[in-house]
VOMI-513778 format. One line per field, with one value per residue (C-alpha): residue number from 1; residue in three letters; x negated, y, z negated. Coordinates in pm, 1 decimal. Example, Ala and Ser with C-alpha at 12.3 -4.5 7.8 and 13.67 -1.06 7.14 Angstrom:
// residues 2
nr = c(1, 2)
rest = c(ala, ser)
x = c(-1230.0, -1367.0)
y = c(-450.0, -106.0)
z = c(-780.0, -714.0)
// end
This chain:
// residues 221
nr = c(1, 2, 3, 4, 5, 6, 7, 8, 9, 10, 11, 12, 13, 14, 15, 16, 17, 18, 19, 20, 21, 22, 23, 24, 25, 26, 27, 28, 29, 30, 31, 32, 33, 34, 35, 36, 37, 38, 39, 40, 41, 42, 43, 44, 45, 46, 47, 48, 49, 50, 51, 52, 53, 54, 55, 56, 57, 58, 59, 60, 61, 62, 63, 64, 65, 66, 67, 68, 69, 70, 71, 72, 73, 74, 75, 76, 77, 78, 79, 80, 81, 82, 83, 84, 85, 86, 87, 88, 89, 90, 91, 92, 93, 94, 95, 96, 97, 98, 99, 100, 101, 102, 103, 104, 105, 106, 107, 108, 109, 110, 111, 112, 113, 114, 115, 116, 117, 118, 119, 120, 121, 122, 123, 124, 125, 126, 127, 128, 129, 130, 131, 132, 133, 134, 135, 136, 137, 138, 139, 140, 141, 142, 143, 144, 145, 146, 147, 148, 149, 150, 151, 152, 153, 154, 155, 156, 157, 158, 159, 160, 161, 162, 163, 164, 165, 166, 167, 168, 169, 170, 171, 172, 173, 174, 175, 176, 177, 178, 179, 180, 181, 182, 183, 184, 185, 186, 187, 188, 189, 190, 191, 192, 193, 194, 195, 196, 197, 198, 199, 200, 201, 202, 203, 204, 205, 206, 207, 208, 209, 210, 211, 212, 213, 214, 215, 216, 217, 218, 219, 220, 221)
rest = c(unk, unk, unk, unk, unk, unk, unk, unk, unk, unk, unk, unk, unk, unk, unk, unk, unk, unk, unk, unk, unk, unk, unk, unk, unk, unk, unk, unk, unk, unk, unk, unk, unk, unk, unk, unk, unk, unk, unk, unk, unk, unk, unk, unk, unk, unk, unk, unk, unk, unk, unk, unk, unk, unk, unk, unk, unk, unk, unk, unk, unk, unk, unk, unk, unk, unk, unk, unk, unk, unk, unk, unk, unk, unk, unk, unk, unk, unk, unk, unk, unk, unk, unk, unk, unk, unk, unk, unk, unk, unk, unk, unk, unk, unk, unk, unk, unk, unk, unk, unk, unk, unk, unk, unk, unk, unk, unk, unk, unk, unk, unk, unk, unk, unk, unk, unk, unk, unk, unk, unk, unk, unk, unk, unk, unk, unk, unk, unk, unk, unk, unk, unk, unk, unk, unk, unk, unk, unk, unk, unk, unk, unk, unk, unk, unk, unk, unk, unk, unk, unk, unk, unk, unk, unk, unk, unk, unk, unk, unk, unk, unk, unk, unk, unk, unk, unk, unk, unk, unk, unk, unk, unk, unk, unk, unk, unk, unk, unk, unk, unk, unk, unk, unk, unk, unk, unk, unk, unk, unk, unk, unk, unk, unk, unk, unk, unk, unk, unk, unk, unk, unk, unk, unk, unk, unk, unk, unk, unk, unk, unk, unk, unk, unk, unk, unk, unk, unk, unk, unk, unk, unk)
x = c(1604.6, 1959.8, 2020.5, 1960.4, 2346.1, 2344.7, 2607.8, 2648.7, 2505.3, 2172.8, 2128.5, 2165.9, 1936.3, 1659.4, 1654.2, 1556.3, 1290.3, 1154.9, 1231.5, 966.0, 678.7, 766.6, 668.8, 419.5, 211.9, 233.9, 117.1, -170.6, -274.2, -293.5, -312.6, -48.6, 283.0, 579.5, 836.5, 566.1, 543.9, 936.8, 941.8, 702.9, 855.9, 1226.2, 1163.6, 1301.7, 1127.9, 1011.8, 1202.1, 1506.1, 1398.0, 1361.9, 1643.9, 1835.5, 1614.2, 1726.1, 2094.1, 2068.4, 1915.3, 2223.8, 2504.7, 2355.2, 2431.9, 2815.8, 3006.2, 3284.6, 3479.0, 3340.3, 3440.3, 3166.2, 2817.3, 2581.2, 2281.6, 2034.8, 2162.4, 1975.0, 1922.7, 1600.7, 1511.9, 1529.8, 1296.6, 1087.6, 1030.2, 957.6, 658.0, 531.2, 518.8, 409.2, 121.0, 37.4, 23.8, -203.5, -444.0, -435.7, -569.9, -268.7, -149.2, 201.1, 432.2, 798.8, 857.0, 613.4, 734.9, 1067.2, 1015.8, 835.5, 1171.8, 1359.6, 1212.8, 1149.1, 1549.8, 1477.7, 1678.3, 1798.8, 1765.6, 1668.3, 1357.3, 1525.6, 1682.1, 1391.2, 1236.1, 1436.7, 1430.8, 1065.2, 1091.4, 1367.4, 1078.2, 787.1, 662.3, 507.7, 369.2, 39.9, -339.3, -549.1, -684.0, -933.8, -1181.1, -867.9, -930.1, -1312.2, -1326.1, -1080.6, -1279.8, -1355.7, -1663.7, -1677.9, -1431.6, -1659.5, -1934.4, -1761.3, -1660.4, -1994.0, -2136.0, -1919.3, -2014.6, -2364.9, -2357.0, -2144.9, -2353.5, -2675.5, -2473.7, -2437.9, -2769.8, -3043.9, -3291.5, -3034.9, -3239.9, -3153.5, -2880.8, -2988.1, -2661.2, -2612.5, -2456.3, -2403.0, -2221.0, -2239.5, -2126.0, -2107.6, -2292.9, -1971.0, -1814.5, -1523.4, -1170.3, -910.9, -618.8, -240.8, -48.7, 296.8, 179.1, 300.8, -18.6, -116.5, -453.1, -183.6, -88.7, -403.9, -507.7, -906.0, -1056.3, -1216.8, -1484.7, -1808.1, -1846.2, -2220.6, -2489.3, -2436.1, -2648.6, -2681.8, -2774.7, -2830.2, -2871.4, -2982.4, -2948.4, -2951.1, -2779.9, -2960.2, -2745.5, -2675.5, -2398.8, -2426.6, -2810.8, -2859.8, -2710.3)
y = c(1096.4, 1160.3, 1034.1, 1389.8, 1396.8, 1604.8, 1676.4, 1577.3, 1886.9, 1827.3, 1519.5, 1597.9, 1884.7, 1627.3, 1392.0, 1658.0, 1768.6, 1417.8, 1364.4, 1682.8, 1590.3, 1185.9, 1329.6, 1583.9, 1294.8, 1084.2, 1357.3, 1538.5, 1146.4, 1239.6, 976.0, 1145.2, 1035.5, 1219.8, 1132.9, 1286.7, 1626.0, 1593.5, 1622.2, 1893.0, 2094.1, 2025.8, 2000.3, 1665.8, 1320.7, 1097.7, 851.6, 1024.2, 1121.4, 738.6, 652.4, 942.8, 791.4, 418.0, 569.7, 768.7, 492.9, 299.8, 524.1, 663.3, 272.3, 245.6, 357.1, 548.9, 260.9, -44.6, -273.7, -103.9, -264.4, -177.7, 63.3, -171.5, -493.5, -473.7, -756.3, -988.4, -803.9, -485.0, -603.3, -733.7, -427.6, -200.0, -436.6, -445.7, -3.3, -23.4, -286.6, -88.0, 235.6, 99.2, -42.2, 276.6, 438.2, 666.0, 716.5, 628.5, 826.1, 815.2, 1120.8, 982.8, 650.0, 787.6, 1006.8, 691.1, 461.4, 738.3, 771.0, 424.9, 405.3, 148.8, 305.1, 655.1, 660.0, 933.3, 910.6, 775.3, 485.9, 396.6, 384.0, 134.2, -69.2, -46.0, -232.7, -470.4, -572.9, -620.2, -313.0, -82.2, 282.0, 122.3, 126.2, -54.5, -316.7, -277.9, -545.6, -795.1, -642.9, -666.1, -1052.9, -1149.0, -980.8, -1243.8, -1270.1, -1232.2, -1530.0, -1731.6, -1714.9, -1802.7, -2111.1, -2179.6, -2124.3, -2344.1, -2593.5, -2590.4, -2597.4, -2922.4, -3086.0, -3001.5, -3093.2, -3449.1, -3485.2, -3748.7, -3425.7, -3146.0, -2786.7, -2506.4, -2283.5, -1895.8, -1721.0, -1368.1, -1128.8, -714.4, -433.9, -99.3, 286.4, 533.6, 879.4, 1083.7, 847.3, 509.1, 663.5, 470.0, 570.2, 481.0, 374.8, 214.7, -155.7, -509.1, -660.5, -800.8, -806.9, -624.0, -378.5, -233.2, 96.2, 78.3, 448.6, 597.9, 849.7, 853.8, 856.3, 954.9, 700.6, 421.0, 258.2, -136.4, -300.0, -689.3, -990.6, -1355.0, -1614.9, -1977.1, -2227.5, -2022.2, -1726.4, -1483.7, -1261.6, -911.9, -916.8, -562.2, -425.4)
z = c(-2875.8, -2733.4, -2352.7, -2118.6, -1956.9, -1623.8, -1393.8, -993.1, -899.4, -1161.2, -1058.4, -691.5, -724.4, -950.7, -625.0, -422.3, -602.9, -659.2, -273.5, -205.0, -448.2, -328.0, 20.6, -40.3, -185.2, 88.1, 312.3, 121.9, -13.7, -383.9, -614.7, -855.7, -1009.7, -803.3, -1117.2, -1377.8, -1157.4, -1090.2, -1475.1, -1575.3, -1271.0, -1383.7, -1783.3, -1830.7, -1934.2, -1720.5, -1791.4, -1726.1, -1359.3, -1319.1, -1423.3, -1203.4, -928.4, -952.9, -1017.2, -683.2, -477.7, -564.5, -514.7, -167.1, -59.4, -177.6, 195.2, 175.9, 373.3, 104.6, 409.2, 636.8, 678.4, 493.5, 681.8, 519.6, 652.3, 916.4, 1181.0, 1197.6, 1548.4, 1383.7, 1097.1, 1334.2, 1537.4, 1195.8, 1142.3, 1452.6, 1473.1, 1109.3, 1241.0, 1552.9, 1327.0, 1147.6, 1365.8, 1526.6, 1161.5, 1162.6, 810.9, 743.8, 577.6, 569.3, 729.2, 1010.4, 1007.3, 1053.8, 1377.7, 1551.9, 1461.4, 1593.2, 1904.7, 1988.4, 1959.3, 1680.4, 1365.8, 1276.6, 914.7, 652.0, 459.1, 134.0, 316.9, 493.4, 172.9, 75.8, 385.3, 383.3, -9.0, 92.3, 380.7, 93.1, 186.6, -104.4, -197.6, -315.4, -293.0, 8.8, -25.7, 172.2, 57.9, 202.2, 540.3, 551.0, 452.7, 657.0, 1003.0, 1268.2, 1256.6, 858.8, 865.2, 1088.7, 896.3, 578.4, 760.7, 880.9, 548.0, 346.5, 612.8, 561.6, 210.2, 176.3, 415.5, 150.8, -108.9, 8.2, 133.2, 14.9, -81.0, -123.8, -78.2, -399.4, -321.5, -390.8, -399.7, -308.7, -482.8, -333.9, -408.9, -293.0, -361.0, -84.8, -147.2, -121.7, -310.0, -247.4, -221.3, -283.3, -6.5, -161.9, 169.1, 280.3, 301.6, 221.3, 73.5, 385.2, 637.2, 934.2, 719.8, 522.7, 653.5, 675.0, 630.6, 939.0, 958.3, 747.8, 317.3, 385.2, 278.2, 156.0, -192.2, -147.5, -478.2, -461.2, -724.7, -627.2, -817.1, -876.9, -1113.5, -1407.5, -1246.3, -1519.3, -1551.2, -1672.1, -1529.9, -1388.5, -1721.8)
// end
């Protein structure tokens, strides 16, 4: 299949419209592909409103003066400072968008950016458009942590005993009545920056398996 060729003005007009569905999925949380409804909006393949997209993000950072600093060369305070609002936003539960994340750098006199650079700033920081991982942020709770220390503790200590007691491991899982929704958020893999869901998901169904060293996988099947 022949390479689509568009013009300046096509092109232009294919980042906006990938700009607004980029955006309107960060703010309505849907767990859709912006490029694929970019495409069936604009007619063209997907991989061609990729492409345009990794063409544009390049040629927005080529200055007219090529001696001028670049606006994402930013300095190790600055960096610094993004984390720390992106950290305190999140602790806070307050889901981070661009647009959002923006408006707080903006009036905190931090950087004055427009969403498709910080974009990019936020990736050259590790930062991604991805799904929580929210199991990350439960284990590694204080007191969760403490008693994985404690329990590791207590079991090499009956490990090396003269009369070691059986170990009965524990195995749960659950499912929430409404329902476990997976959240997509800006976040760099990491404990700080995991956005943990507030409010209720209705009951929740705890279904648990002990077993020993004849442990058996697959068992509740």
């Amino acid at each position: 299949m022949p390479r689509e060729i568009l013009n300046a003005q096509s092109r232009k007009l294919v980042l906006n419209v990938l700009e607004y569905f980029q955006n309107k999925k960060e703010t309505t949380k849907e767990n859709v592909s912006a490029i694929a409804c970019a495409a069936e909006a604009l007619k063209l393949s997907p991989r061609t409103i990729s492409r345009i997209r990794h063409e544009g993000a390049r040629d927005t950072m080529i200055s007219a003066n090529r001696n001028a600093p670049k606006i994402r060369d930013l300095s190790d305070d600055v960096k610094s400072q993004i984390r720390s609002i992106i950290y305190t936003m999140t602790a806070k539960k307050d889901f981070i968008t661009r647009e959002k994340l923006r408006e707080e750098l903006k009036q905190k006199h931090v950087v004055d950016v427009c969403t498709t650079t910080l974009g990019l700033i936020l990736k050259d920081l590790g930062f991604r458009f991805r799904k929580d991982n929210g199991r990350r942020a439960l284990m590694e709770q204080p007191h969760i942590a403490s008693k994985r220390i404690h329990f590791l503790r207590e079991y090499m200590k009956n490990a090396v005993c003269e009369s070691p007691l059986d170990v009965v491991f524990l195995d749960e899982t659950w499912i929430y009545q409404q329902g476990s929704k997976t959240l997509q958020t800006w976040n760099e893999n990491t404990v700080q920056s995991v956005w943990n869901k507030s409010g209720s998901e209705g009951k929740r169904y705890v279904i648990l398996h002990a077993g020993n060293k004849e442990y058996r996988p697959k068992r509740l099947q």
